[in-house]
PyMOL Python script that loads the backbone (N, CA, C, O; Angstrom):
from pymol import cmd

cmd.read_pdbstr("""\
ATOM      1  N   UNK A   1      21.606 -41.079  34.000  1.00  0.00           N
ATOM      2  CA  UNK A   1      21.205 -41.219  32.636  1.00  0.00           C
ATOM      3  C   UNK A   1      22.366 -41.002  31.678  1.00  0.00           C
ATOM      4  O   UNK A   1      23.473 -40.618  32.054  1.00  0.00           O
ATOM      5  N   UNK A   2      21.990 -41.318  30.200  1.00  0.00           N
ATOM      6  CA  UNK A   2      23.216 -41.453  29.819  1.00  0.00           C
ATOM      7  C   UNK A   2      22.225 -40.681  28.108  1.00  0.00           C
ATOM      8  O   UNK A   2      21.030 -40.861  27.877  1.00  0.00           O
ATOM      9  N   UNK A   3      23.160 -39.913  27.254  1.00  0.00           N
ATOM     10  CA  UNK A   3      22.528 -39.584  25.947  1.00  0.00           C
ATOM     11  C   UNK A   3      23.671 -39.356  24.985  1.00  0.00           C
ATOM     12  O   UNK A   3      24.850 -39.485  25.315  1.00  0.00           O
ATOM     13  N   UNK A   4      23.304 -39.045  23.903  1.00  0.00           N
ATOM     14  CA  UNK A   4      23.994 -38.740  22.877  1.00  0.00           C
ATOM     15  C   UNK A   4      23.386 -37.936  21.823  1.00  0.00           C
ATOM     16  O   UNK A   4      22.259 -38.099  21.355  1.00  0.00           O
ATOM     17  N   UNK A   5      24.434 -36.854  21.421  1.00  0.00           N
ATOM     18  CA  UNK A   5      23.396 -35.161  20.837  1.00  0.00           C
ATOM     19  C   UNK A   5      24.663 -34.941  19.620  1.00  0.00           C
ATOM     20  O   UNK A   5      25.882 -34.814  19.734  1.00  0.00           O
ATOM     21  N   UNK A   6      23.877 -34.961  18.600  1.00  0.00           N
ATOM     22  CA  UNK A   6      24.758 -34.698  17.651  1.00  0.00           C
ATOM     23  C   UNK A   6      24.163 -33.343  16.811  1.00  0.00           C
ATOM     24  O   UNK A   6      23.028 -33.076  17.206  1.00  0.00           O
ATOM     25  N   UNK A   7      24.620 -32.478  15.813  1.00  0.00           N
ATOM     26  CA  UNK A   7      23.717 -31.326  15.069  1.00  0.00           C
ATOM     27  C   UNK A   7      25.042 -31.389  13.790  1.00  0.00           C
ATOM     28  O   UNK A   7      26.261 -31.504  13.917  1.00  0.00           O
ATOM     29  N   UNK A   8      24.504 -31.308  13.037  1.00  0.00           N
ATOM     30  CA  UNK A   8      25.181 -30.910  11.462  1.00  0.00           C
ATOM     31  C   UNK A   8      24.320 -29.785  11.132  1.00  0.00           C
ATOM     32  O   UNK A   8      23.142 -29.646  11.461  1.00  0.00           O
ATOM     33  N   UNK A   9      25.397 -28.616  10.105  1.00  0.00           N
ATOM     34  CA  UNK A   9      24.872 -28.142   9.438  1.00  0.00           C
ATOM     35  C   UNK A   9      25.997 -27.144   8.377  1.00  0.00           C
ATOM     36  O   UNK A   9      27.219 -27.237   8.267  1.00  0.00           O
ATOM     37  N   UNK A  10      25.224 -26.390   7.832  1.00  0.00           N
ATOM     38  CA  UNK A  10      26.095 -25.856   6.371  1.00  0.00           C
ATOM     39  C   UNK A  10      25.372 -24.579   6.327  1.00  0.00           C
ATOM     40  O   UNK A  10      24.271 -24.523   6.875  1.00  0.00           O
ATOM     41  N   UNK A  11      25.836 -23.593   5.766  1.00  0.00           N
ATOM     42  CA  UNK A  11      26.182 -21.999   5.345  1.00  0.00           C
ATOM     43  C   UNK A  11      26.426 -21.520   3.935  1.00  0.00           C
ATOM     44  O   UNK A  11      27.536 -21.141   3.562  1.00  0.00           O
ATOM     45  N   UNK A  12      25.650 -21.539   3.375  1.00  0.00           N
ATOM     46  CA  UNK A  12      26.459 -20.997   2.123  1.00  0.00           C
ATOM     47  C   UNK A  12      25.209 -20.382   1.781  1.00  0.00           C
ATOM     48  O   UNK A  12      24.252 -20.244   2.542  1.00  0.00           O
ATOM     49  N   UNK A  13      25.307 -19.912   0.218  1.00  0.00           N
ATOM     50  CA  UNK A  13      24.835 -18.963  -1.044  1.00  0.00           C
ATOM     51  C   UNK A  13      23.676 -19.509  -1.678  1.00  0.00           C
ATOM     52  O   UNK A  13      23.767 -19.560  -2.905  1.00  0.00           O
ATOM     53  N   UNK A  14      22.859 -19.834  -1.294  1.00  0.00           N
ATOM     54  CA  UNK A  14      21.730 -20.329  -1.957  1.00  0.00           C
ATOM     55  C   UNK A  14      21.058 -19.964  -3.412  1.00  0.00           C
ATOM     56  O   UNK A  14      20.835 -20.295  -4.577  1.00  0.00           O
ATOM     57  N   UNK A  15      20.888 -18.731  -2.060  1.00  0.00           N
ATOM     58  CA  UNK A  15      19.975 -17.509  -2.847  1.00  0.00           C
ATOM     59  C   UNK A  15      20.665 -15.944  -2.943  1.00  0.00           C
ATOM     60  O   UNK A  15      21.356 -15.528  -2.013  1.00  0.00           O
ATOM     61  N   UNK A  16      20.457 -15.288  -3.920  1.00  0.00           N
ATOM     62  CA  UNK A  16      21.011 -13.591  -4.025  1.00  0.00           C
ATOM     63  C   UNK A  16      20.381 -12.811  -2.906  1.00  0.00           C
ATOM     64  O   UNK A  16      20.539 -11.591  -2.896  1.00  0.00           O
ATOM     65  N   UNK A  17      19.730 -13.359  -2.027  1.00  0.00           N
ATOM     66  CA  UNK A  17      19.212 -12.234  -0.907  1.00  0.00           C
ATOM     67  C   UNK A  17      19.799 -11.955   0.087  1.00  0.00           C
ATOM     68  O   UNK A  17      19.922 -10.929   0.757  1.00  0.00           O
ATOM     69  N   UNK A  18      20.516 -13.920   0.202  1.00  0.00           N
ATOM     70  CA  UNK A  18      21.451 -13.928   1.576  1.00  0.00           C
ATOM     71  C   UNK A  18      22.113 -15.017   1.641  1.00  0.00           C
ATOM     72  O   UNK A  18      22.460 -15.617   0.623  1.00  0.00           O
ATOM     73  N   UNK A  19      22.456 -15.542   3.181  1.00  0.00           N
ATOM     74  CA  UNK A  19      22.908 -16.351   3.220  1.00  0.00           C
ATOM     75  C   UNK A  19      21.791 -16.946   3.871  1.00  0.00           C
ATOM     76  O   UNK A  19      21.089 -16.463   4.759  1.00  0.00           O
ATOM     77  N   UNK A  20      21.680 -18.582   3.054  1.00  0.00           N
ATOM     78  CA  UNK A  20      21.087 -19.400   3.663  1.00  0.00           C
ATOM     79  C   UNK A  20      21.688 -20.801   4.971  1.00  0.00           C
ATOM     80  O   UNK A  20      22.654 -21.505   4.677  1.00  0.00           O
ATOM     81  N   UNK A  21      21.271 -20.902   5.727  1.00  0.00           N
ATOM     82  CA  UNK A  21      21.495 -22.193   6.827  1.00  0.00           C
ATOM     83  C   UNK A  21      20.832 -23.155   7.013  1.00  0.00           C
ATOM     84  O   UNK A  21      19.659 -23.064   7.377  1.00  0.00           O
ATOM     85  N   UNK A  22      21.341 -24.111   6.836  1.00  0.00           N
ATOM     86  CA  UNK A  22      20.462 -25.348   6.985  1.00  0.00           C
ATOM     87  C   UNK A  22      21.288 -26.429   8.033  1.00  0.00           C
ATOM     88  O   UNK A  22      22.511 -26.560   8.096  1.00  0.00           O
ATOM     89  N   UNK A  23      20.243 -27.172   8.848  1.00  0.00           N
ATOM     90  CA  UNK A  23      20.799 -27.722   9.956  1.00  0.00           C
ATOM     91  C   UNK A  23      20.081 -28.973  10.255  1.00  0.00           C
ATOM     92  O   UNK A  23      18.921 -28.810   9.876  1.00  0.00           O
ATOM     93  N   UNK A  24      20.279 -30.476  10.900  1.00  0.00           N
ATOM     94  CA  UNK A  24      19.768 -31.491  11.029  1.00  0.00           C
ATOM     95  C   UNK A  24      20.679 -31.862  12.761  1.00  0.00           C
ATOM     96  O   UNK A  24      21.858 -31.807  13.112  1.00  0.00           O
ATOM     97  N   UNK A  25      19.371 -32.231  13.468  1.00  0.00           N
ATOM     98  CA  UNK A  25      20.127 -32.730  14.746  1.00  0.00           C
ATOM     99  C   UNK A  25      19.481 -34.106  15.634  1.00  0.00           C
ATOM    100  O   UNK A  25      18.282 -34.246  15.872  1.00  0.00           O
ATOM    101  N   UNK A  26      20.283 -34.818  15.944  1.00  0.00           N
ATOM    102  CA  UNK A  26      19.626 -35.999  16.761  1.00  0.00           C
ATOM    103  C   UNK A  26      19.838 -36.385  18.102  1.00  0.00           C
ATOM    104  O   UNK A  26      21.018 -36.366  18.452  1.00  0.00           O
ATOM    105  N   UNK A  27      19.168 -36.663  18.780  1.00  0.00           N
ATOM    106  CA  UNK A  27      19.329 -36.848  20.425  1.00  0.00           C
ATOM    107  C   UNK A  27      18.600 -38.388  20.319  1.00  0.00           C
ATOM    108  O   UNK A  27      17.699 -38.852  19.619  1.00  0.00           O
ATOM    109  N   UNK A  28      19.652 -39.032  21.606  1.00  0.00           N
ATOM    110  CA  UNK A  28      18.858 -40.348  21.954  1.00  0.00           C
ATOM    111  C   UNK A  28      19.461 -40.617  23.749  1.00  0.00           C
ATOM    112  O   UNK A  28      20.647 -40.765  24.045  1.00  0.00           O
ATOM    113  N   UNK A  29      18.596 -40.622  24.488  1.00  0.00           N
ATOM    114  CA  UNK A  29      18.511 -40.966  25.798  1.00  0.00           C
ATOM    115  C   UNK A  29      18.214 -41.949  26.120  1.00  0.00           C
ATOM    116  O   UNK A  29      17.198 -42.424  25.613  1.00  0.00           O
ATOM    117  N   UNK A  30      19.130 -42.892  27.344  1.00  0.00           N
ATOM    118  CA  UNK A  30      18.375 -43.428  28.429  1.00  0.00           C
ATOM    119  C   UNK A  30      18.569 -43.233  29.961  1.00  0.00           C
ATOM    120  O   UNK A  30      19.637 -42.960  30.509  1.00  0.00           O
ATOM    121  N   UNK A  31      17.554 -43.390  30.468  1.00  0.00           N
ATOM    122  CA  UNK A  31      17.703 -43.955  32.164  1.00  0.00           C
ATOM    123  C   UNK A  31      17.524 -42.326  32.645  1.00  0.00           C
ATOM    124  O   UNK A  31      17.874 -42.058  33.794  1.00  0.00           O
ATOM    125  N   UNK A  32      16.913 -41.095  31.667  1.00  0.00           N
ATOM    126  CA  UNK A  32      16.202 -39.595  32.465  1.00  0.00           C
ATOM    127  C   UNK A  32      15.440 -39.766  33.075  1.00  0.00           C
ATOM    128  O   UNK A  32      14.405 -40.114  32.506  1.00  0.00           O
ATOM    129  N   UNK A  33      15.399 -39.654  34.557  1.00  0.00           N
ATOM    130  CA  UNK A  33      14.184 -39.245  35.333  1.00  0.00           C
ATOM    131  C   UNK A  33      13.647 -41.047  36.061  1.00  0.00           C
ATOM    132  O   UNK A  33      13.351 -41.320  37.224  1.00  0.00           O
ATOM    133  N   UNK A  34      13.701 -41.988  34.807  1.00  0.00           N
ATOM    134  CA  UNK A  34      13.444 -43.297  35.464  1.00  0.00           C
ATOM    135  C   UNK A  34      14.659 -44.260  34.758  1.00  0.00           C
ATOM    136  O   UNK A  34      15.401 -44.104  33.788  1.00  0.00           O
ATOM    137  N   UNK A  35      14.503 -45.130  35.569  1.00  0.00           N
ATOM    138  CA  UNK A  35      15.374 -46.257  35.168  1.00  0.00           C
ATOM    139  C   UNK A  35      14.938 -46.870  33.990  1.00  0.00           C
ATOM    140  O   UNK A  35      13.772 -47.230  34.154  1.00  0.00           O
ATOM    141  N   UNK A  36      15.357 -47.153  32.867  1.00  0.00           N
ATOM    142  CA  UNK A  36      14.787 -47.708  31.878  1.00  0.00           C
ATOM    143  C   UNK A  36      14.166 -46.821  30.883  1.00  0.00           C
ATOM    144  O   UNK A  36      13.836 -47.241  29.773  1.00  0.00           O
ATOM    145  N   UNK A  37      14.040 -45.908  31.162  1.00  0.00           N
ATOM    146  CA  UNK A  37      13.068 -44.872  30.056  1.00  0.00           C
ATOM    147  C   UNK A  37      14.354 -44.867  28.516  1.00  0.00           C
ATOM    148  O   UNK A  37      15.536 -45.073  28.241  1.00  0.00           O
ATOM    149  N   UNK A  38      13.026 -44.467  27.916  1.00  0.00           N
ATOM    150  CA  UNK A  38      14.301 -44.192  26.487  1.00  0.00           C
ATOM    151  C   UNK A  38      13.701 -42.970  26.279  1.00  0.00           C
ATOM    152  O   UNK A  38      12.577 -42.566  26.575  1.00  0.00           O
ATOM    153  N   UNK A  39      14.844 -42.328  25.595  1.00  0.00           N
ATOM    154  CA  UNK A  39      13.874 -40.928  24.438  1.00  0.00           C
ATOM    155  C   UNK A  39      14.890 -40.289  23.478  1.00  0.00           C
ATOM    156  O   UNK A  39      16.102 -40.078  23.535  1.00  0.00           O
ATOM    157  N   UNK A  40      13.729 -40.018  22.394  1.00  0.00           N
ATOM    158  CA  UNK A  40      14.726 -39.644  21.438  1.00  0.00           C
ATOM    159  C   UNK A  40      14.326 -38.304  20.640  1.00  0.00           C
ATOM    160  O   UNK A  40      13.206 -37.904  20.955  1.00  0.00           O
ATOM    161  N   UNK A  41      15.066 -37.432  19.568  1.00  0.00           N
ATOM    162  CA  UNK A  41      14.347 -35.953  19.305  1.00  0.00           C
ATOM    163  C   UNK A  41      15.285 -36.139  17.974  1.00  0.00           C
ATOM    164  O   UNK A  41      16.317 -36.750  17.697  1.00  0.00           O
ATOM    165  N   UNK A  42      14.497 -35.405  17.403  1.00  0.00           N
ATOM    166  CA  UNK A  42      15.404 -35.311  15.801  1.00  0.00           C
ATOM    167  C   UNK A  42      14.883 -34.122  15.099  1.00  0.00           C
ATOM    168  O   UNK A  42      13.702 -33.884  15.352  1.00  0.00           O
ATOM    169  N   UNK A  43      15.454 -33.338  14.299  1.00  0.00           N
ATOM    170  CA  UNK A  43      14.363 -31.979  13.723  1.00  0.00           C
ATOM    171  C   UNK A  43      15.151 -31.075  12.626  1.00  0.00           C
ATOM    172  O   UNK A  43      16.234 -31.653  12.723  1.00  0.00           O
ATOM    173  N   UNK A  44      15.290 -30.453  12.026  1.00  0.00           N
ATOM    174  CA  UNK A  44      15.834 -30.088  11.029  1.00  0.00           C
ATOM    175  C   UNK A  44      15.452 -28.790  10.931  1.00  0.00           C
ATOM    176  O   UNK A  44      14.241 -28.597  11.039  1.00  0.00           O
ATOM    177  N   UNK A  45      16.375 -27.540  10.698  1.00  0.00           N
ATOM    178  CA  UNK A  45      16.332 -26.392  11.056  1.00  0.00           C
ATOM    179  C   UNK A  45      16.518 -25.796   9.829  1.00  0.00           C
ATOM    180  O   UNK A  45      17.024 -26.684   9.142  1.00  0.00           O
ATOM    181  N   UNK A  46      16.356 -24.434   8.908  1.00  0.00           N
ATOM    182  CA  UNK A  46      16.336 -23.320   8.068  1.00  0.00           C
ATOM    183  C   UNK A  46      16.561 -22.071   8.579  1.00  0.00           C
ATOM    184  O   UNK A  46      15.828 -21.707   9.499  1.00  0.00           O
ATOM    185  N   UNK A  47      17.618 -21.165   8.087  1.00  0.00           N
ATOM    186  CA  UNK A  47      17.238 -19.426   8.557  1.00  0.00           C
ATOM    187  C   UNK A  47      17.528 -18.930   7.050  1.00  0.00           C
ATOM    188  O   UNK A  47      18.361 -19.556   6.395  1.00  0.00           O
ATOM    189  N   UNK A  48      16.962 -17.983   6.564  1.00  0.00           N
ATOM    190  CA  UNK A  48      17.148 -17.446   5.303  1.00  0.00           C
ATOM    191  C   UNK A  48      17.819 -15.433   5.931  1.00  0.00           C
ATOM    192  O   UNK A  48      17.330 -14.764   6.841  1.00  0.00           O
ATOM    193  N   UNK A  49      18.826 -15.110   5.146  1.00  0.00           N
ATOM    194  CA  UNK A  49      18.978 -13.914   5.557  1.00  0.00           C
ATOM    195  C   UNK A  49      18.524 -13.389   4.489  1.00  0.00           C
ATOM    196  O   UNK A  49      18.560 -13.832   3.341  1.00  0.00           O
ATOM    197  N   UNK A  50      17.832 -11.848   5.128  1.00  0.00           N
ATOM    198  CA  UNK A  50      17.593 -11.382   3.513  1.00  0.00           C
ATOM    199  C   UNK A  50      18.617  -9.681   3.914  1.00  0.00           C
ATOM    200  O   UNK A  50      18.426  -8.718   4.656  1.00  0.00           O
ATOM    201  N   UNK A  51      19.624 -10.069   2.994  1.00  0.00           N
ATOM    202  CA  UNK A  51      20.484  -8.695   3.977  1.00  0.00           C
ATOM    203  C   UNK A  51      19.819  -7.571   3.712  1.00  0.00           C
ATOM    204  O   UNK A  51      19.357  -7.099   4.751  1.00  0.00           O
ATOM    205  N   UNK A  52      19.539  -6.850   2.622  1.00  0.00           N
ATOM    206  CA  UNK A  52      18.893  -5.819   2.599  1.00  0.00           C
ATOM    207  C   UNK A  52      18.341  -5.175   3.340  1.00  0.00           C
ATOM    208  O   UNK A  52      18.530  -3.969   3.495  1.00  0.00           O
ATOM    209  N   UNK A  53      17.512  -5.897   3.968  1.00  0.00           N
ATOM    210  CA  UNK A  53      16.410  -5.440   4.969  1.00  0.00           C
ATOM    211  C   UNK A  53      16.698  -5.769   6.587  1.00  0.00           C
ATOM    212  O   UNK A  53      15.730  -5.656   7.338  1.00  0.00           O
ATOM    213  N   UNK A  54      18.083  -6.201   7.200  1.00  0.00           N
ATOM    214  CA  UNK A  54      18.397  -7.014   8.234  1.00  0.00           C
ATOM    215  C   UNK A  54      17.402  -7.927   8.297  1.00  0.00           C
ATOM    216  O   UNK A  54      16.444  -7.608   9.001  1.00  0.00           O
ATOM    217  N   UNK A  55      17.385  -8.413   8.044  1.00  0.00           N
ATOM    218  CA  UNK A  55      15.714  -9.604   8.358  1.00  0.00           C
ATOM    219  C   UNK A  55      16.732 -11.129   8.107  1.00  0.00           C
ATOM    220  O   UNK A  55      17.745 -11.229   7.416  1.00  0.00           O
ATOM    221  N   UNK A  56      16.118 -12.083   8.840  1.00  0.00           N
ATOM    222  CA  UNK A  56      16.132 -13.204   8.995  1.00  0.00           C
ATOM    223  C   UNK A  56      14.698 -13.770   9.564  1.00  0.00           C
ATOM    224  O   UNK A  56      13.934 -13.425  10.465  1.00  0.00           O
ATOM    225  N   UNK A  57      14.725 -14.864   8.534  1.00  0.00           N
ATOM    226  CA  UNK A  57      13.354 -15.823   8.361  1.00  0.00           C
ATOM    227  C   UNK A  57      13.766 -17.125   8.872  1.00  0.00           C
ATOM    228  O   UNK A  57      14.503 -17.809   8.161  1.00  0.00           O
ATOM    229  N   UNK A  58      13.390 -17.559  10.006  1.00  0.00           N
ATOM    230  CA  UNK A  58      13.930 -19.149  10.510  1.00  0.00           C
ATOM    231  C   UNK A  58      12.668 -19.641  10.050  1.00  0.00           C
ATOM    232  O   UNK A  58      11.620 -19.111   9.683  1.00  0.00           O
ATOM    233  N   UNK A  59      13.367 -21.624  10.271  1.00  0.00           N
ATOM    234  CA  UNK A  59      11.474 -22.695  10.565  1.00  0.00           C
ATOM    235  C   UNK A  59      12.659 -23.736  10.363  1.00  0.00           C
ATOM    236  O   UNK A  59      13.650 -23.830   9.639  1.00  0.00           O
ATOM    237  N   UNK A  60      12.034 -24.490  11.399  1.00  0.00           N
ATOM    238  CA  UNK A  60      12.273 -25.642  12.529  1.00  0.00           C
ATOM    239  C   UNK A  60      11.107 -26.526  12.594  1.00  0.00           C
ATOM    240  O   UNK A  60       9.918 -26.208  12.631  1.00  0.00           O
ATOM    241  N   UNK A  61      11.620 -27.634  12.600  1.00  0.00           N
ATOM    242  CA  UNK A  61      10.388 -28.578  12.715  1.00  0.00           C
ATOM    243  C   UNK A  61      11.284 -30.172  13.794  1.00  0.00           C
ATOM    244  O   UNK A  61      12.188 -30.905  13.395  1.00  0.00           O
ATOM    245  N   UNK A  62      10.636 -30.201  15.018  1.00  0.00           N
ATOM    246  CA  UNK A  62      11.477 -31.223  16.050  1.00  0.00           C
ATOM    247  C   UNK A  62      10.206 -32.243  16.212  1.00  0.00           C
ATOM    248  O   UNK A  62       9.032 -31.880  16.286  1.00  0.00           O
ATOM    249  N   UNK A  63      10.781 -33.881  16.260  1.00  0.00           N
ATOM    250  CA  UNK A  63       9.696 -34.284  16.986  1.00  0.00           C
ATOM    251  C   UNK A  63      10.077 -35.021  17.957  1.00  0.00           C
ATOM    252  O   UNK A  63      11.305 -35.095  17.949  1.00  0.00           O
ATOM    253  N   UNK A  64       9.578 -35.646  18.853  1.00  0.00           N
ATOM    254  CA  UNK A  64      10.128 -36.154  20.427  1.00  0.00           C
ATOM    255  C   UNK A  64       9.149 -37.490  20.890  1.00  0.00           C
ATOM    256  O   UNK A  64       7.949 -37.742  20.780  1.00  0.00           O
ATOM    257  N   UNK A  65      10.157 -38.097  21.383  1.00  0.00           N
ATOM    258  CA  UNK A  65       9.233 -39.644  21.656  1.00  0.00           C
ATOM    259  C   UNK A  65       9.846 -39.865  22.909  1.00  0.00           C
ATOM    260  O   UNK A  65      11.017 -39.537  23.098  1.00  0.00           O
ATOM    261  N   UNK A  66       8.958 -40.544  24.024  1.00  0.00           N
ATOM    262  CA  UNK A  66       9.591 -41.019  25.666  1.00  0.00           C
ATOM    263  C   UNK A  66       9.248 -41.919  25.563  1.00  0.00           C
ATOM    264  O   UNK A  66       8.291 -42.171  24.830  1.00  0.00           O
ATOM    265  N   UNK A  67       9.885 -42.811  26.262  1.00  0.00           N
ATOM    266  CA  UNK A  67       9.388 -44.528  26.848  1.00  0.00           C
ATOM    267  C   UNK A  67       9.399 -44.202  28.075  1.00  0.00           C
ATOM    268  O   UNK A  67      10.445 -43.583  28.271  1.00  0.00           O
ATOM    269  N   UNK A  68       8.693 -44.299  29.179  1.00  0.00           N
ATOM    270  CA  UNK A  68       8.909 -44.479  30.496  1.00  0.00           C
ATOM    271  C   UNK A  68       8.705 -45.835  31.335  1.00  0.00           C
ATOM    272  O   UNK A  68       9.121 -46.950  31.019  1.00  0.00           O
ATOM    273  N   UNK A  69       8.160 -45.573  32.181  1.00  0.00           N
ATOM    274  CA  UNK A  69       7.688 -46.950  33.314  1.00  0.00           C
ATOM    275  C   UNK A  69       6.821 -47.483  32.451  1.00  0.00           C
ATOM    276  O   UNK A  69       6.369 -46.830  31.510  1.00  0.00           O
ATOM    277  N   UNK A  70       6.407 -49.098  32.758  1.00  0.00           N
ATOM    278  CA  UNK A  70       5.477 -49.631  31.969  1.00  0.00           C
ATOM    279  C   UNK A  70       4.561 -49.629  32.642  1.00  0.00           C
ATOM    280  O   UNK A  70       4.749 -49.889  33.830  1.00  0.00           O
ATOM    281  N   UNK A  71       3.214 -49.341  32.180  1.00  0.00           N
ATOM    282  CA  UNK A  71       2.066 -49.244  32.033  1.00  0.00           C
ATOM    283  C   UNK A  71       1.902 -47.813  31.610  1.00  0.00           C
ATOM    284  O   UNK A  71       0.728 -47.567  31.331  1.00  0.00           O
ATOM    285  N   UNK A  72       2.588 -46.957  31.496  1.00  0.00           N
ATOM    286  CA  UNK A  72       2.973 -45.514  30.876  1.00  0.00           C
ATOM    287  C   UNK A  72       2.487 -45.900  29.794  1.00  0.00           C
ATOM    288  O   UNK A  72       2.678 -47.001  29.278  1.00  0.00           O
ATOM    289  N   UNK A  73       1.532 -44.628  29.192  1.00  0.00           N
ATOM    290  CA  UNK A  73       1.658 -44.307  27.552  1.00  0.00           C
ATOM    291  C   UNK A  73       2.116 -42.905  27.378  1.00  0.00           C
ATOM    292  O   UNK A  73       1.440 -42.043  27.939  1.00  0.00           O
ATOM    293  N   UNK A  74       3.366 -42.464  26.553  1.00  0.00           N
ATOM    294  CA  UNK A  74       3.361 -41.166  26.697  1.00  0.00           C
ATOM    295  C   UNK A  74       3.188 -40.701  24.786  1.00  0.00           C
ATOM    296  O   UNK A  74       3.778 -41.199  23.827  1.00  0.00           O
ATOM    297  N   UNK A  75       2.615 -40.084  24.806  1.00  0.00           N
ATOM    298  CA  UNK A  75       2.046 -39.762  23.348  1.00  0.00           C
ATOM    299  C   UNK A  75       3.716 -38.808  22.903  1.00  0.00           C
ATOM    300  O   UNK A  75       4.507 -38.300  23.698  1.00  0.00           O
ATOM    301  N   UNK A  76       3.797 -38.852  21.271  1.00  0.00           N
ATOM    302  CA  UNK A  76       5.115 -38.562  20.612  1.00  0.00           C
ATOM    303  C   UNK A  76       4.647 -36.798  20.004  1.00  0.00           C
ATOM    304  O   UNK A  76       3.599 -36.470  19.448  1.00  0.00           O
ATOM    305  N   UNK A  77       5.543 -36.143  20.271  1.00  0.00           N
ATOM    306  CA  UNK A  77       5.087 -34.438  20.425  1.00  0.00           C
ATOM    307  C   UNK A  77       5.684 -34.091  18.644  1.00  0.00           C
ATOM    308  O   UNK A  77       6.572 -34.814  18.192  1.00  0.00           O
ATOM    309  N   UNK A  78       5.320 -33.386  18.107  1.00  0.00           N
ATOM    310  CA  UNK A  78       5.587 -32.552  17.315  1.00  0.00           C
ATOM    311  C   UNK A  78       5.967 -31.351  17.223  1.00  0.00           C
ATOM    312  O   UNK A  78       5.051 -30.790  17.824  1.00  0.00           O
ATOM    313  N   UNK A  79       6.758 -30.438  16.857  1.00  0.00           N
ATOM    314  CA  UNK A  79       7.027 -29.148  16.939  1.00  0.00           C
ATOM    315  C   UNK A  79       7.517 -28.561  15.710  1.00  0.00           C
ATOM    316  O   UNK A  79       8.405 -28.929  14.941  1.00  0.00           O
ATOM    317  N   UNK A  80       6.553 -27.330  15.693  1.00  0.00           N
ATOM    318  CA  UNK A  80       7.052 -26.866  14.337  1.00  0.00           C
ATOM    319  C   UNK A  80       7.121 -25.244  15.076  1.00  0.00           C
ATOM    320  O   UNK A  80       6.222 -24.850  15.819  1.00  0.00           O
ATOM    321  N   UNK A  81       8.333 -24.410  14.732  1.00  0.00           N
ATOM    322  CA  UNK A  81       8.689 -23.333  15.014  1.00  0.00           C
ATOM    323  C   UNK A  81       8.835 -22.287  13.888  1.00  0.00           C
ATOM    324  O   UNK A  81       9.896 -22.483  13.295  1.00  0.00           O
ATOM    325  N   UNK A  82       8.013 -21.054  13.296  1.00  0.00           N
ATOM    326  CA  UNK A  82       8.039 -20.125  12.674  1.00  0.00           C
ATOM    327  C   UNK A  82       8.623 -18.641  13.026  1.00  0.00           C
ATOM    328  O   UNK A  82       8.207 -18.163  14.081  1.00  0.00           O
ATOM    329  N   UNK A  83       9.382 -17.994  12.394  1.00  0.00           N
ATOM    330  CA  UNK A  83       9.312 -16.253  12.832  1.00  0.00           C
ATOM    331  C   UNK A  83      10.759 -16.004  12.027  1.00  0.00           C
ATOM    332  O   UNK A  83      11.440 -16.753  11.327  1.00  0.00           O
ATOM    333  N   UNK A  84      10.904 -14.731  12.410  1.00  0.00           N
ATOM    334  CA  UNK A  84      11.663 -13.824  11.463  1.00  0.00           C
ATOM    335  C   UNK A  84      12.332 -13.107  12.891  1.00  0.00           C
ATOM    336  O   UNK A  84      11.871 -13.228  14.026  1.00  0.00           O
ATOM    337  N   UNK A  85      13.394 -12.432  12.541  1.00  0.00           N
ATOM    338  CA  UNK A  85      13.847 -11.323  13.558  1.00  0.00           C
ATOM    339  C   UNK A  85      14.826 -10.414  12.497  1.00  0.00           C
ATOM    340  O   UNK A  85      15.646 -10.781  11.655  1.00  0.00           O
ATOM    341  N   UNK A  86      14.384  -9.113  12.904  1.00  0.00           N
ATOM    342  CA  UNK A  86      14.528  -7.962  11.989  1.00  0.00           C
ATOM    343  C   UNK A  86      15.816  -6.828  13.309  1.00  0.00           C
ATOM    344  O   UNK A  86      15.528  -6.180  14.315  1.00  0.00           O
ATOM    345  N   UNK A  87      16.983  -7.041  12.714  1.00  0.00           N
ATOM    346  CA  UNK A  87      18.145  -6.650  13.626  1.00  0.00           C
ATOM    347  C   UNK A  87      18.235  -5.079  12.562  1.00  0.00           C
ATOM    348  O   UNK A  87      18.511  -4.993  11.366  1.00  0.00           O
ATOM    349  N   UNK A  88      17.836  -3.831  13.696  1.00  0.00           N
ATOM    350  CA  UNK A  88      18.344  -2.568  13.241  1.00  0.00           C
ATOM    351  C   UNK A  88      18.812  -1.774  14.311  1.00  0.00           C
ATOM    352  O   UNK A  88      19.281  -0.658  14.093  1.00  0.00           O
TER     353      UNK A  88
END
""", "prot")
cmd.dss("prot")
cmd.show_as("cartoon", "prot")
cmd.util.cbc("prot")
cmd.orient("prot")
């Protein structure tokens, strides 16, 4: 198989609480698992720091599509990812 994975993203001062991150990434595959299949993923990422409190607030949102063998239907997934992690 053969793919290609790229991710951008940036760091800076948004907000007075912290530093904010923001991120965008794309994947595109062929020939995983079967000959001919395609697939592709794309999703766009956030973490907010809030220093004060060590806390960081992420959210992620990916979605994902396969082509496989024909007569295959493979339904296209959504993902949305929430949470915080509190470093003391």
């Amino acid at each position: 198989g053969q793919y290609f994975y790229t991710k951008l993203g940036w760091t800076g001062d948004l907000v007075a609480v912290g530093e904010t991150s923001l991120s965008a990434d794309f994947y595109t595959g062929n020939d995983f698992g079967v000959n001919g299949s395609n697939s592709d993923a794309w999703g766009v990422q956030a973490v907010q720091q809030f220093a004060q409190y060590g806390v960081e607030a992420y959210l992620g949102y990916r979605e994902y599509s396969y082509d496989g063998v024909a007569g295959a239907d493979y339904r296209d997934l959504d993902a949305l990812l929430v949470g915080a992690r509190w470093k003391f």
